[in-house]
N, C-alpha and C positions, 0 to 999 in steps of 0.2 A: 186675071185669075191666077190664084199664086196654086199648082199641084204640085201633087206630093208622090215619090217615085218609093216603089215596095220592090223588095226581094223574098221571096218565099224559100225556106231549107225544110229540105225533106228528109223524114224519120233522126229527128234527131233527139237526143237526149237531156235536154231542156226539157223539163216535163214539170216542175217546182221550182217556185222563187228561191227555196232554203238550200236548194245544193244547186250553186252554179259555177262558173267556170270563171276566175277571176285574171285579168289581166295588170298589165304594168301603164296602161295608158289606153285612152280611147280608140288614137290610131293603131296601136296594135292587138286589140277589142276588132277592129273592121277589118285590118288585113288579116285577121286569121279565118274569118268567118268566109273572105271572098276564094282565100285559097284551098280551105277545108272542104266546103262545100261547092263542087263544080259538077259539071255535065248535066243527066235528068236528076241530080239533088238539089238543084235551084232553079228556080224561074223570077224572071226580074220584068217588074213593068216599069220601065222608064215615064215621067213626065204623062200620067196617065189619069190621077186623081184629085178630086177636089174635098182632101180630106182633112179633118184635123183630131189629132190623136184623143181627144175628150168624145167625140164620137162611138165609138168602141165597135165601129161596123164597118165593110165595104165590101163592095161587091164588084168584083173581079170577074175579066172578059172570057171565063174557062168553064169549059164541062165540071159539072162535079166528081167525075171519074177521075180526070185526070189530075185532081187537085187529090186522091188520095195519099197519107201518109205526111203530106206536107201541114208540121205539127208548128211550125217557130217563124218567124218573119224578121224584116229591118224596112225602116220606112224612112223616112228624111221630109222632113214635118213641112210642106212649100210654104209656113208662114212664120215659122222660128226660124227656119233654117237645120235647124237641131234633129241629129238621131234617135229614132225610139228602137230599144228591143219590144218583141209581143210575143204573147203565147198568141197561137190558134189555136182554140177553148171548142169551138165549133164552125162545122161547115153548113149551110141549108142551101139546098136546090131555089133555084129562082125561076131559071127557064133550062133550056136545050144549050144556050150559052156564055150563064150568067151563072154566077152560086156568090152567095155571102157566105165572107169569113167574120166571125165573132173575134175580136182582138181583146187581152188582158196584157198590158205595159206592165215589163218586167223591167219594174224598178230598179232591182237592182244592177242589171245588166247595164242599163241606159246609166247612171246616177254618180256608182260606186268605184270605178274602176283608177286605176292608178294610187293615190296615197291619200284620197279622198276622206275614209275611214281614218287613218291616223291622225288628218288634221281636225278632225272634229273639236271643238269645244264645250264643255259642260254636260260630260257623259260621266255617267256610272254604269263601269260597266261589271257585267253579272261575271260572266265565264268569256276563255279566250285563250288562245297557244301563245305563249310566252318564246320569246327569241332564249338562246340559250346564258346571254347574261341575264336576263333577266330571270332566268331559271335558278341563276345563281345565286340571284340576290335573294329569292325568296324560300331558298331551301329549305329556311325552318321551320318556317309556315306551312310550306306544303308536307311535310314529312310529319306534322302533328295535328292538321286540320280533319276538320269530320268527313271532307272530300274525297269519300273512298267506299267503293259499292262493297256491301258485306263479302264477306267470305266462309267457307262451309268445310273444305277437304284439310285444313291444319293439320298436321301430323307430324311427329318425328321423324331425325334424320340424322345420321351417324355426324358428332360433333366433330370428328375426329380433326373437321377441315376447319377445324378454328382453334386447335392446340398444337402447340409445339413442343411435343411431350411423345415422340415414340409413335404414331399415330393414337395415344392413351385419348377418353374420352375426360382425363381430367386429370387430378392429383391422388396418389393414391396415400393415405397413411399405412403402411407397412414396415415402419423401422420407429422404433420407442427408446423413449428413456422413460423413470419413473423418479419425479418427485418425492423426497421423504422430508416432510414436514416431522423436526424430531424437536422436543423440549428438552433434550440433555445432548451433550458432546459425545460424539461418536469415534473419536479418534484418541479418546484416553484408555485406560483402564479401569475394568470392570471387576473387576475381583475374584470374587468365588461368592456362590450363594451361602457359603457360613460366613464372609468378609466382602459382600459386596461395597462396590466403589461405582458413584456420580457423581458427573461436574452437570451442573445447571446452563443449558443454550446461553448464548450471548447474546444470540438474531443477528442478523445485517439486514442488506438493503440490495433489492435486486429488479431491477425492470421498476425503476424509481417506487418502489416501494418497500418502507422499511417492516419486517418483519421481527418478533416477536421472540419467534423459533428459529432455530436452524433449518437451513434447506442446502437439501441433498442430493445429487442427483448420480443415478447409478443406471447403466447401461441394463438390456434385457438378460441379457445374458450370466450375467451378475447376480441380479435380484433373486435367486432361489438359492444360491451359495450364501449370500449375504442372510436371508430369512433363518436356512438352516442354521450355519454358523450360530447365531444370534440369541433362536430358541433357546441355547442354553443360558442365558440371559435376560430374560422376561420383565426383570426392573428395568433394564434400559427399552425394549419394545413397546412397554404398556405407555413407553411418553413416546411416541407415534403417534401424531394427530390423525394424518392421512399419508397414505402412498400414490400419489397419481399418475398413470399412463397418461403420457403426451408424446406429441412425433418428435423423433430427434430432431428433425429438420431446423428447427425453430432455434437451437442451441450452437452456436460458435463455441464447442468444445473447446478448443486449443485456446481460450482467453480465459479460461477459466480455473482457479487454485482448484489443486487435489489434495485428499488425508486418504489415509489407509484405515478401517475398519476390519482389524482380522483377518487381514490378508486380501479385502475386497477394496478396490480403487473406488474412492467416492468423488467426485465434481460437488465444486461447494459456490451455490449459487451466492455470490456477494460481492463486496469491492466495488460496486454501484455497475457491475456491469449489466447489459439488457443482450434480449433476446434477439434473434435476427427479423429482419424487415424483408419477405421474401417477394418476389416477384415472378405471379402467377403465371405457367406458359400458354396463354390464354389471347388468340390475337383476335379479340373483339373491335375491327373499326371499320368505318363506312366500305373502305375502300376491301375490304377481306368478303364484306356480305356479300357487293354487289357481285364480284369474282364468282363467287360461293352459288347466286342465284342467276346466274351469267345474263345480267342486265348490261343495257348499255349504256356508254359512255354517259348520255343527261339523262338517265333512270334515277338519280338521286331521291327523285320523290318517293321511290318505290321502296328504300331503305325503312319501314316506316311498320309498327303493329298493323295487324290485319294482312300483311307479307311474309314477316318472319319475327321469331317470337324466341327472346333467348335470355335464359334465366341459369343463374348458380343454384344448386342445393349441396345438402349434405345428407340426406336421405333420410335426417333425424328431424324434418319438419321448418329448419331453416332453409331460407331460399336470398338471395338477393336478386332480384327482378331488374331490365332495364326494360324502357320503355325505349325502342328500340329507332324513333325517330329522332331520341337523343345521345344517339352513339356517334362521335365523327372519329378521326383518325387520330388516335390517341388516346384510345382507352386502357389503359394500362390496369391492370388488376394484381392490386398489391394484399397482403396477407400478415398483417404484426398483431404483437401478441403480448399479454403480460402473463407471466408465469412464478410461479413459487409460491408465494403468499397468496395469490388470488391466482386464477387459471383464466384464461379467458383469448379465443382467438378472434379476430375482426378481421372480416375480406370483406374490401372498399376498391372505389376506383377514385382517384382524383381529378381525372378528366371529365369523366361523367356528368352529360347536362351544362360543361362549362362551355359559352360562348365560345371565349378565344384562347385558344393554346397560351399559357400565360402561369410560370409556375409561383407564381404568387397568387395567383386565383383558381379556388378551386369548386367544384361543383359540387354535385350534390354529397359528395363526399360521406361525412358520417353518417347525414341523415338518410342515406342510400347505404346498407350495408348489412353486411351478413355478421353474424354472433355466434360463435359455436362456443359454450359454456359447460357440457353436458360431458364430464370426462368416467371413464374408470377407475375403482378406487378398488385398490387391491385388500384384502381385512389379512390382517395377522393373528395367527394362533397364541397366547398366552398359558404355557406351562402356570398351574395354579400351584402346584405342589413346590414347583426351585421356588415361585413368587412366595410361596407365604414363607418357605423358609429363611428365600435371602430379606422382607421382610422384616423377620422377626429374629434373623442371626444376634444383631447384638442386643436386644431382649433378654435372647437364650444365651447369650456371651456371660453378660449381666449376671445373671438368674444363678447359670452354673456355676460362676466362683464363687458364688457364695456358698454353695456344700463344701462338705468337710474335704472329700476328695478334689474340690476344686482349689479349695484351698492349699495342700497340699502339692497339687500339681503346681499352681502358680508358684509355692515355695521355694521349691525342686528346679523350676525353670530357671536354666542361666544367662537367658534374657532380660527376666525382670532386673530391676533395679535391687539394692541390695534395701533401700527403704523399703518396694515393696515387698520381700522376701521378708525380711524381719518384721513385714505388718500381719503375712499370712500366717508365719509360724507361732506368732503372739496368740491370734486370733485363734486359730486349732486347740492351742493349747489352753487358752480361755474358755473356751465352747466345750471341753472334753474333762477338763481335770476342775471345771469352777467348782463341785463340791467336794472337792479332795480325794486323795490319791485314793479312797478306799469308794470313792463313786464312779471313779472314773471310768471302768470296764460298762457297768448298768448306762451312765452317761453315752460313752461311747456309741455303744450298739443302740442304743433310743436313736443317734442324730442319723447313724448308716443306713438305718430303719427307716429313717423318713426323707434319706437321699437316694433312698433306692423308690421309694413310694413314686419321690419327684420325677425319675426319671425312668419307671413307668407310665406317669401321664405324659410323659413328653415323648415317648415312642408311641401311645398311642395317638396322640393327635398327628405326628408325622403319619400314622400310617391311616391317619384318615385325607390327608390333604393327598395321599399318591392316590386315592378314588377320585376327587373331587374334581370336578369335568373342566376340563379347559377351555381358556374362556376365548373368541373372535371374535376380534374388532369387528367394526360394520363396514362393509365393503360395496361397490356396486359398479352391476357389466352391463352397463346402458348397451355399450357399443357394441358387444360379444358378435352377435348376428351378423353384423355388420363387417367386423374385421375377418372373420370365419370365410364369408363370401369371397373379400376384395373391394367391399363395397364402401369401407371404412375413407374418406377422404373429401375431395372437395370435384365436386363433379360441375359439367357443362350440359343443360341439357337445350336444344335447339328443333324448333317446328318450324314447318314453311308449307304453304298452299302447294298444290300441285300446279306444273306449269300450265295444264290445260286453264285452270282457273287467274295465272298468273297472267296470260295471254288476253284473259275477259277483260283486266284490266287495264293491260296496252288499247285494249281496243275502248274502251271506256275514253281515256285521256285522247288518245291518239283522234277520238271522233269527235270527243267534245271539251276539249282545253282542259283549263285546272280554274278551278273556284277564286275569283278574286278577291282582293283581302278590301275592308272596309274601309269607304272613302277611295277608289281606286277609279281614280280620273282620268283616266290615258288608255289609248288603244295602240297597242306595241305593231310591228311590222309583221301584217298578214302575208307576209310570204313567208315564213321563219320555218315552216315544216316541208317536208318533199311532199307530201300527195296535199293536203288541204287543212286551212287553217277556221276553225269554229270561232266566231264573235258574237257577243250578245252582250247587247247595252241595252241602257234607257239612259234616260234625260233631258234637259231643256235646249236643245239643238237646233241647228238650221243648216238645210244646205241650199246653195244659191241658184236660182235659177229654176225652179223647179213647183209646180203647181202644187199647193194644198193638200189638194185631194191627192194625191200622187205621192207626198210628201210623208201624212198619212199612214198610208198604205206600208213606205217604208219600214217608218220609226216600228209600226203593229210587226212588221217581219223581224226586225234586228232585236226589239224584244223578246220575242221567243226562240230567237236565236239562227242565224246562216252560215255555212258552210261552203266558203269560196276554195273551189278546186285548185287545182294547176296546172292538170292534166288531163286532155279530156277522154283520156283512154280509162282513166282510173275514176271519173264521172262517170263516164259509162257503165263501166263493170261494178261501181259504187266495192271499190277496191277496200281489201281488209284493212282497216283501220290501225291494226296492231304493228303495223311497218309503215305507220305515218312519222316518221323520224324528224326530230327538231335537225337545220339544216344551216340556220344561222343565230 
C-alpha cells in the first residue's frame, strides 16, 4: 500500500488561491514552509494515509479541538510521489478521536513556482508588472492608453516650477514698439500747408514679405512726440494705414537702418531682414514633471493626462494644449513671428509628439500651435482744417494769381523769371486799360471789386474748415485690460490631482500591473516588483504533469487574475500596494 505523509500549519495566511506567496523553486517552496512553521504551528503525520489527492477528504487521528486554527496543509501524494499544497476548507467531528479535514489543492502553490509562468507558451496575457526595461520599452503606450482609473481633485498649481523666467508664471509683454504702415516717405520734406511736399512709399520687404508701404518702427516712448510733431502735417498722416503695438522682444534693433522723421529716430523694417526666433523659458519635459510630482524613478507611466495637465494661453482665447503623455525631454517652446505687413505670432514646439530626438524630424509641430494675431492699433487724429488747406494750397496758388493783385505781386517778385514778370505786367495791363485810358479807372475798380469778392469767399470757407471736426483714424485696444493688469503675454498654466488621489494610483498599478498591448504573448519575470507581482493571462496552454481537473481550476484562476507575493509579511498584512516598487 503506497501512503501518503501530511503536514498540517496553523493560522496561517493562505486563506485564497489569488494572493499567495511565490517562490524561486519548489525546493525553496518546502524549505521555507518547514522553517516558518515550527513548534504547536505544525503537526505532521508521517507515513499514515491511504490517500490520493482527487479524494478531497481525510480523516486524521486528532481531537477536533486540537486541530483548531490549523487552516493550510502539505501532503506528498504515496502514489505520484509528488507534493500537493491544500486549503483546509473544513473540519467535522467523526468521533472522540477522529475529525475529517475537507482538503481544496492549491494549484497554484503546488504547479506555479520557480519560472514556470514565464515559460509558458501560447498565452495572451491581459495585465501584469512589467521588469523595468520592459517598462521602458513601452513607455508610450502606457503614458497614452485608457489604463488609468478616473480622477476627480485636478487643480491648479503655481507654474512657476516649469519657467525659467524669475520665478514669472510666463512671459510677460511689457516693452512695445509700434508698427507704422505709411504710404509716403517719412524722412523727406513736408512743406508747409500753403506748399505742401510728398514722396510716394517705395515698400520693401520684411520677414520675407514684401510690402506695398513703408514700415516703420518707432520705440514707445517716441510715438506721442512723433504723433504730436506730425499733427501739423495731416497730408502726410492720413497715408497711415495702421499703427500697430507689438512687444519689442521680437525686433533685433541693432540690424536694422534708421531715418530721422522731425527729430524722431525711426527703425525701417527692410533689406529682407526678419524678426527674432525666441525661445520660450518654459522647461516643459518628462524629466522636469516627474521632479515637479515627485515620482519615482520608473513612474514614467505616470507622466500622462488624467496626472497633470499643462497648456499655454494668452488669456485672449488662444491656448496651445499638450497632451501631456507626449512630452519627453526636449520640448523646447519656441515663439517666431511675421511682422510689418502682416502681424502675426506662432508659439510651437518642434519636439512635441516627436518619437526620436532627431532635428530633422519634427513633431507636431505647426499643426500643434498657438496664433496670436489680435494686435492694438493705435487711430490717429487728422487736423481737417491744415488738410483741406494744404489740399487745396495750389488750387488757391492757382486761383490767386490770377487777380489783378496777384498779378502784380508775381510782377514785382524778383524770383520770377523775367518772362514771367513781363507776362504778368502784359496781363495787368491788358485786363485794366483793354478799353482805353479813359476806361480804365471804371475797368480797374470793376476787376478789385470782384478780387476782393474772391477773397471773401476764400476767407469764408477757411473759416468754415477751422469748425469742421477732426477726423480719427479707426484704431482698436483688444489688449487694454490685459496690458493694464500684467496679464498681456504668453502664460503657463498647469493642474495636477492631489497626492492623496496620486497615491490611489500607485496603488492601482502597484496591485494590479499595467494593461497589456495587443497580441502580447510573453509573461515577463514575476519577481520584477519588491512586495508582489499581479499576472493574468488566458490561452491555449499546458503544463505538464498535472491532472485536468486541477489544470482547470488553474487556467479559471490566472484568468481572473493572481497576485504572487514575496514576502509573507506583506501577504499578511496584504501590504499598501502604493510602495510595490519595480525592482528589476
Amino acid at each position: 500500500m503506497k501512503l501518503s505523509t501530511f503536514k498540517l500549519f496553523k493560522n496561517t495566511n493562505f486563506t485564497e488561491m489569488q494572493n499567495t506567496l511565490h517562490f524561486n523553486s519548489n525546493a525553496e517552496r518546502d524549505k521555507w514552509f518547514d522553517s516558518y512553521f515550527t513548534g504547536n504551528n505544525t503537526i505532521e503525520f508521517p507515513n499514515r494515509f491511504n490517500y490520493r489527492y482527487d479524494r478531497g477528504t481525510v480523516n486524521v487521528p486528532m481531537d477536533m479541538e486540537s486541530l483548531q486554527g490549523f487552516n493550510y496543509c502539505r501532503f506528498i501524494d504515496g502514489w505520484d510521489g509528488k507534493t500537493y499544497y491544500a486549503f483546509i476548507v473544513k473540519t467535522t467531528y467523526m468521533n472522540d478521536k477522529t475529525t475529517q479535514l475537507d482538503l481544496v489543492i492549491d494549484v497554484v502553490m503546488t504547479y506555479t513556482q520557480g519560472n514556470v509562468l514565464e515559460n509558458l507558451q501560447n498565452v495572451e496575457v491581459i495585465r501584469q508588472h512589467l521588469p523595468l526595461q520592459r517598462l521602458r520599452g513601452r513607455e508610450e503606450y502606457l503614458r497614452t492608453c485608457n489604463d488609468i482609473l478616473p480622477t476627480s481633485t485636478m487643480m491648479f498649481i503655481n507654474p512657476s516650477q516649469f519657467t525659467n523666467n524669475n520665478n514669472k508664471d510666463g512671459v510677460q509683454f511689457n516693452d512695445f514698439m509700434y508698427i507704422i504702415q505709411s504710404a509716403v516717405e517719412l524722412d523727406g520734406e513736408f512743406g508747409t500747408e500753403d506748399k505742401p511736399k510728398m514722396q510716394t512709399a517705395t515698400g520693401g520687404t520684411y520677414d520675407g514679405i514684401t510690402s506695398a508701404v513703408n514700415l516703420y518702427l518707432v520705440s514707445s516712448s517716441d510715438l506721442d512726440s512723433l504723433l504730436r510733431t506730425l499733427s501739423a502735417f495731416p497730408w502726410i498722416t492720413q497715408n497711415f494705414k495702421t499703427i500697430v503695438k507689438v512687444p519689442k522682444m521680437f525686433f533685433n534693433l541693432s540690424g536694422l537702418n534708421t531715418q530721422d522723421c522731425k527729430g524722431t529716430k525711426l527703425y525701417v523694417l527692410d533689406g529682407g531682414n526678419n524678426s527674432n526666433i525666441l525661445t520660450m523659458p518654459f522647461n516643459l519635459t518628462k524629466s522636469k514633471i516627474k521632479e515637479v510630482l515627485g515620482l519615482k524613478d520608473f513612474e514614467d507611466y505616470l507622466v500622462r493626462d488624467q496626472v497633470i495637465n499643462i497648456y499655454l494661453t494668452d488669456y485672449r482665447g488662444n491656448q496651445l494644449n499638450f497632451e501631456t503623455g507626449k512630452i519627453k525631454n526636449g520640448n523646447t517652446i519656441y515663439a517666431s513671428s511675421v511682422l510689418g505687413a502682416f502681424n502675426e505670432i506662432d508659439i510651437y514646439s518642434l519636439e512635441y509628439g516627436q518619437r526620436e530626438t532627431n532635428e530633422s524630424n519634427h513633431g507636431f509641430y505647426r499643426d500643434n500651435q498657438m496664433t496670436i494675431n489680435t494686435f492694438d492699433n493705435v487711430p490717429v487724429m487728422i487736423n481737417n482744417y491744415i488738410l483741406n488747406k494744404a489740399n487745396s494750397a495750389y488750387s488757391r496758388q492757382l486761383e490767386n494769381s490770377k487777380t489783378i493783385s496777384g498779378r502784380i505781386q508775381e510782377m514785382t517778385n524778383p524770383n520770377n523769371s523775367v518772362k514771367d514778370r513781363l507776362f504778368n505786367a502784359v496781363s495787368v495791363y491788358s485786363n485794366v486799360f483793354s478799353g482805353g485810358l479813359a476806361s480804365a479807372p471804371a475797368k480797374g475798380a470793376g476787376l478789385f471789386a470782384d478780387e476782393y469778392e474772391y477773397y471773401r469767399n476764400q476767407k469764408a470757407q477757411m473759416n468754415q474748415w477751422k469748425i469742421s471736426p477732426p477726423t480719427v483714424s479707426e484704431g482698436g485696444y483688444t489688449n487694454s485690460v490685459l496690458d493694464k493688469t500684467g496679464d498681456y503675454g504668453i502664460w503657463l498654466k498647469v493642474s495636477t490631482i492631489n497626492y492623496e488621489e496620486l497615491n490611489s494610483l500607485r496603488r492601482y498599478y502597484g496591485a494590479f500591473g499595467h494593461e497589456a498591448m495587443t497580441n502580447d504573448n510573453q509573461i515577463y519575470n514575476v519577481n520584477s516588483m519588491s512586495k508582489a507581482n499581479w499576472i493574468q493571462f488566458k490561452g491555449n496552454y499546458w503544463i505538464n504533469n498535472i491532472d485536468r481537473e486541477l489544470f482547470d481550476q488553474l487556467k479559471t484562476l490566472f484568468e481572473g487574475g493572481v497576485r504572487l507575493w514575496h514576502n509573507y509579511n506583506d501577504l499578511s498584512s496584504r501590504s499598501d500596494m502604493a510602495d510595490n516598487d519595480v525592482i528589476v
